[in-house]
C-alpha positions as CSV (number, residue, x, y, z in Angstrom):
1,X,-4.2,-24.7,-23.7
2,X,-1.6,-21.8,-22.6
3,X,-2.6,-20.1,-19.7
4,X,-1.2,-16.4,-18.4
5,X,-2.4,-14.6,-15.5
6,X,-3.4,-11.0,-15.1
7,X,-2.6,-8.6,-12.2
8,X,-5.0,-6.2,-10.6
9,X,-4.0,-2.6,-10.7
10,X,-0.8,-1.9,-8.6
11,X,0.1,-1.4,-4.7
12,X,2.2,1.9,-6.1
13,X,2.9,3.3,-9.2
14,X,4.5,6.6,-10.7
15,X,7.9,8.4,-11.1
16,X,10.8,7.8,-9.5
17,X,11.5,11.6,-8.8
18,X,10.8,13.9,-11.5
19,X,12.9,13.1,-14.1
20,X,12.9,9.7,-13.4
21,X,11.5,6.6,-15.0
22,X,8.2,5.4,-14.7
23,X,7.9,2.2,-11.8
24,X,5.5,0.0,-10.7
25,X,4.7,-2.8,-8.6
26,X,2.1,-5.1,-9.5
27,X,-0.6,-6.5,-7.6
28,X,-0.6,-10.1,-8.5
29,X,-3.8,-11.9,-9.0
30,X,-4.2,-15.5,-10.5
31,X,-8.2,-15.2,-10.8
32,X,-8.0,-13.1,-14.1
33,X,-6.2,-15.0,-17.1
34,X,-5.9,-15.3,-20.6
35,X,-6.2,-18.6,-22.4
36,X,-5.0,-19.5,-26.2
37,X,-5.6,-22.6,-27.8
38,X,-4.1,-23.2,-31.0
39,X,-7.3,-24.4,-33.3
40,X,-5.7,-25.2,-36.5
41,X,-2.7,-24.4,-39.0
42,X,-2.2,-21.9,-41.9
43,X,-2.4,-17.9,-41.9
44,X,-2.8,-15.8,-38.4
45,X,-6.2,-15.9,-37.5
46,X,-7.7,-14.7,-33.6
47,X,-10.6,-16.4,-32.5
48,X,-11.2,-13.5,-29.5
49,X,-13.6,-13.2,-26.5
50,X,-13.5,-10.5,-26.0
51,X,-11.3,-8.3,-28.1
52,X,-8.0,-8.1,-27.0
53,X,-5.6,-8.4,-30.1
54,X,-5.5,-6.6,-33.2
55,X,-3.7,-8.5,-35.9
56,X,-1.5,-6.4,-37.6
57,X,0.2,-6.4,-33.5
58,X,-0.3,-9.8,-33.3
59,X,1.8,-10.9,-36.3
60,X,4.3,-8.1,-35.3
61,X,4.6,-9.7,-32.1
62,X,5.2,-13.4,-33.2
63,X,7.6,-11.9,-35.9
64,X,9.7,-10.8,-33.2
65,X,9.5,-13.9,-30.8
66,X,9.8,-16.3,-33.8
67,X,6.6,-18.1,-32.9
68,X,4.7,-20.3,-36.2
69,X,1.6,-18.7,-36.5
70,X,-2.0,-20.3,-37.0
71,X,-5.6,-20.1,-35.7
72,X,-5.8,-18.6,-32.2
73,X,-8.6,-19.1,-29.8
74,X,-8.3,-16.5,-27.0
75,X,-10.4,-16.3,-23.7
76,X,-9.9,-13.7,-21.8
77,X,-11.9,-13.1,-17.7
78,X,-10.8,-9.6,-17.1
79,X,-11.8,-6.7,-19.4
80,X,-9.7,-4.7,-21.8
81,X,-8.5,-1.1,-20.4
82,X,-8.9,-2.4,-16.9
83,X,-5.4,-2.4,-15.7
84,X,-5.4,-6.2,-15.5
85,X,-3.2,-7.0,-17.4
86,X,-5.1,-8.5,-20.3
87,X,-3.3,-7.2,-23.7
88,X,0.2,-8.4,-22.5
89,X,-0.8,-11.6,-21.1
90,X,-2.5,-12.2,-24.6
91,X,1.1,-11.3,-25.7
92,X,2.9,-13.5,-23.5
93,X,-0.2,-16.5,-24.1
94,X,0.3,-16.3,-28.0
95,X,3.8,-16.2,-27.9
96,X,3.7,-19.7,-25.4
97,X,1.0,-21.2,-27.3
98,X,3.3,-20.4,-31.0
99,X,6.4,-21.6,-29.6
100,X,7.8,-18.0,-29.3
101,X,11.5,-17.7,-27.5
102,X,10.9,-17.0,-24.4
103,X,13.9,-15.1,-23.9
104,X,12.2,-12.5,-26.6
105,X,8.8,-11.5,-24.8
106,X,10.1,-8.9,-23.3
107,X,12.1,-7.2,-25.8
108,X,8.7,-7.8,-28.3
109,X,6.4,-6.9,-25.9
110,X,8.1,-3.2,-25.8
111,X,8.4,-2.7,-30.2
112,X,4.8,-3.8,-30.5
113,X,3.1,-1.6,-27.4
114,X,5.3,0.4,-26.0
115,X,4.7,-0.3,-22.5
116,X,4.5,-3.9,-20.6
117,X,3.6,-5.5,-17.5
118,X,6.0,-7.9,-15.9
119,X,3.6,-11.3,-16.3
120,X,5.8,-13.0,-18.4
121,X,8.2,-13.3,-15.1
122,X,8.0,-16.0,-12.3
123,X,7.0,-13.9,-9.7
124,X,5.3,-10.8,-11.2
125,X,5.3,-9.4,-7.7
126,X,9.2,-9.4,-7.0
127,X,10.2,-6.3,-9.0
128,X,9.7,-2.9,-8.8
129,X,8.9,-2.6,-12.7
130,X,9.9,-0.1,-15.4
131,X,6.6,-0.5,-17.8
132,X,7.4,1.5,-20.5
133,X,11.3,0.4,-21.0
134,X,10.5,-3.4,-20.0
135,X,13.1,-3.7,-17.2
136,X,13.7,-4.9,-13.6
137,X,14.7,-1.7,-11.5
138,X,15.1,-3.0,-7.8
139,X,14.0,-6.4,-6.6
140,X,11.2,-6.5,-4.0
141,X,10.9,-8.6,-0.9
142,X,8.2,-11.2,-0.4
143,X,5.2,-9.2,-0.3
144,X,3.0,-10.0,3.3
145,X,-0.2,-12.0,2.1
146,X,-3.4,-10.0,1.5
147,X,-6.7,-10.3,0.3
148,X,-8.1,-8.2,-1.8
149,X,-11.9,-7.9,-3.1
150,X,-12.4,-5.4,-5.4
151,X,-14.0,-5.0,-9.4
152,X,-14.3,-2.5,-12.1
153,X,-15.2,0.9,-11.6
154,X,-16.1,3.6,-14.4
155,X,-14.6,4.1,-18.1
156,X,-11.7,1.5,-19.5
157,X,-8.6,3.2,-19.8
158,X,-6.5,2.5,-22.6
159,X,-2.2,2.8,-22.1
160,X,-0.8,5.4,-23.6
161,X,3.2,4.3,-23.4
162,X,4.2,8.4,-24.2
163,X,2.1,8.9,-20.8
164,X,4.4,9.9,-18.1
165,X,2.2,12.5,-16.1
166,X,2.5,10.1,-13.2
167,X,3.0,11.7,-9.5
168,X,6.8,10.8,-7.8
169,X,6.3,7.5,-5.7
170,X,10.5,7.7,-4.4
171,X,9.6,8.0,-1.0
172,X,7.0,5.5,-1.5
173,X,9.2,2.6,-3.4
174,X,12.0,2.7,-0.5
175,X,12.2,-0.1,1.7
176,X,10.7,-2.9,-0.7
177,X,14.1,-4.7,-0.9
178,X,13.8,-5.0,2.8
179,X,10.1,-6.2,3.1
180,X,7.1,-4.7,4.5
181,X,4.0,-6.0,6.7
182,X,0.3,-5.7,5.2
183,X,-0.5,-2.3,7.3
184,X,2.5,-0.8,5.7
185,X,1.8,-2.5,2.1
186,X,-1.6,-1.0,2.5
187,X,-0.6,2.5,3.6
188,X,1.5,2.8,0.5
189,X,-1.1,1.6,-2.1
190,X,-3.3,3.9,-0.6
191,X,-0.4,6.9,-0.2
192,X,0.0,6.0,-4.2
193,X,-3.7,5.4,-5.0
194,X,-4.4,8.8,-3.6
195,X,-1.6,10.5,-5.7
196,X,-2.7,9.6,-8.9
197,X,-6.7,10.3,-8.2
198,X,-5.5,13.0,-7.3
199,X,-3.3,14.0,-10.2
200,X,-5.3,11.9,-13.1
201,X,-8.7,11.2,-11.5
202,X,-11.5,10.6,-12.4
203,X,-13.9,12.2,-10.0
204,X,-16.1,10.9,-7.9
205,X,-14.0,7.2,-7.4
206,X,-15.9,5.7,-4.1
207,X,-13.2,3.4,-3.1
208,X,-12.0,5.1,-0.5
209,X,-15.2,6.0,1.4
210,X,-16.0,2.1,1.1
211,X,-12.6,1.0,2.2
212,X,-12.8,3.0,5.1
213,X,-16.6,1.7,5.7
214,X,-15.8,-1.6,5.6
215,X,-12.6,-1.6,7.6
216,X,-9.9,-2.7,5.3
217,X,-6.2,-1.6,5.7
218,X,-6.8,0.6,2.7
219,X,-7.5,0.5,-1.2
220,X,-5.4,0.3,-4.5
221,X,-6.3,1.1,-7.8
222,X,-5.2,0.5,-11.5
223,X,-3.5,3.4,-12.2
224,X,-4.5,3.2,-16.2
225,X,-7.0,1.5,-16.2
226,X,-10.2,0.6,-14.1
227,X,-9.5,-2.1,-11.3
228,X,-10.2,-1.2,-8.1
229,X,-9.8,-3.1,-5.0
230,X,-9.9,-3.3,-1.1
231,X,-7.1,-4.7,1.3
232,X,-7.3,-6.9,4.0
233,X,-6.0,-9.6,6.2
234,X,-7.0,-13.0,5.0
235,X,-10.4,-14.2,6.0
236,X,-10.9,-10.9,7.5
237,X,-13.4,-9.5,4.4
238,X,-16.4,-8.7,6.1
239,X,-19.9,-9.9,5.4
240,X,-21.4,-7.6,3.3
241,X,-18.6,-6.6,1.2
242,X,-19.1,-7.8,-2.0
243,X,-22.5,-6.4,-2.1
244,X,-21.4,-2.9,-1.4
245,X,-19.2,-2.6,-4.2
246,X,-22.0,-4.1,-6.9
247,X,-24.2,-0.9,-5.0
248,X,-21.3,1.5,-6.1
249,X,-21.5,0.5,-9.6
250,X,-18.3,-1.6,-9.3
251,X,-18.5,-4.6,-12.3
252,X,-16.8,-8.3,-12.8
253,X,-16.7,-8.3,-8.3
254,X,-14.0,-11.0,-7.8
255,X,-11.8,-11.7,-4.6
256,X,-8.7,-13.2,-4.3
257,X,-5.5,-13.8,-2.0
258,X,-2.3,-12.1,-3.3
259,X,1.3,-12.1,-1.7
260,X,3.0,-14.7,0.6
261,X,6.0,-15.1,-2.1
262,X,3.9,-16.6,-4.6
């Protein structure tokens, strides 16, 4: 079995000024993941739960990476359109599990989508990302460790890679080389979070009024996409917690530690 993990939403997306290109920093998160077992030999085939992978992409993909193609089983634990990462770690998974070149995911990831999270890399987390041109703009700093408990809230959102109405993050992005504590992590998400509600919605998002309810350092958000999580210290999530955000309508409640390097 191949194994990728997902990320949860991002501590800041958006432009880097104006004109610039689109960036991102992902919020790593190894309790979402895509599996692929290989099942048998012959034709492409997808086995999906739930549906992640279209196969005209899918044998696109593996044309590119070089991978022998076959009868695909593919799990998935985070939902499609929730800005978790699940249609390029099924990328990355199939290309593994087919014996792809690695040194091609990238490069196939952009032809076949147009856009791409950076899962395929050691440390998702170490890059300030450029999603839509699939490369490394600025490394990042160990990221302070964090917990996060968060879920799904309202209406999948599918990428669009010819979306750029993003706000400007600059001011945000500066200082990652040179590290940043969780307070500060947290006031940026937030900072960026904000921004893009703001700019993109939707309406009525209650992660904010619970983040500030329930003490965290603040909130972050997919910002295509439907994850939505809170940010704390770890072991400092409050009784209670996961409870309020199943009141709020939030689905798939998971919590998880993020950060530390890792």
């Amino acid at each position: 079995m191949t194994r990728v993990f997902g990320h949860f939403g991002e501590w800041v997306q958006g432009r880097l000024g104006p004109d610039g290109p689109l960036a991102l920093l992902t919020v790593a998160c190894r309790a979402v993941h895509v599996d692929i077992r290989r099942v048998d030999a012959g034709g492409l085939a997808l086995d999906q739960d739930p549906a992640i992978l279209d196969l005209p992409r899918a044998r696109a993909f593996l044309s590119h990476v070089g991978g022998t193609a076959g009868r695909f089983s593919i799990t998935a634990t985070m939902p499609a359109g929730g800005g978790a990462g699940a249609s390029t770690a099924a990328l990355v998974a199939l290309a593994r599990a087919a014996g792809g070149q690695e040194d091609a995911l990238i490069d196939a990831c952009i032809k076949v989508e147009g856009a791409s999270d950076p899962l395929m890399l050691a440390r998702p987390d170490g890059v300030l990302w450029a999603p839509r041109e699939g490369r490394v703009l600025a490394s990042v700093a160990p990221l302070p460790k964090a917990e996060i408990i968060g879920g799904f809230w309202g209406a999948p959102v599918k990428t669009d890679p010819a979306d750029l109405d993003f706000p400007d993050i600059s001011d945000l992005a500066t200082g990652l080389q040179a590290g940043i504590g969780i307070e500060g992590l947290a006031r940026m998400a937030t900072a960026s979070a904000r921004r893009c509600t703001a700019l993109r919605g939707p309406e009525g998002d209650p992660t904010e009024a619970l983040a500030q309810a329930l003490g965290a350092y603040g909130y972050l958000r997919a910002h295509t996409g439907s994850a939505r999580g809170l940010i704390f210290a770890p072991g400092t999530v409050p009784q209670g917690a996961e409870a309020a955000l199943r009141s709020a309508g939030y689905a798939h409640v998971l919590s998880f530690e993020t950060g530390g390097g890792s």
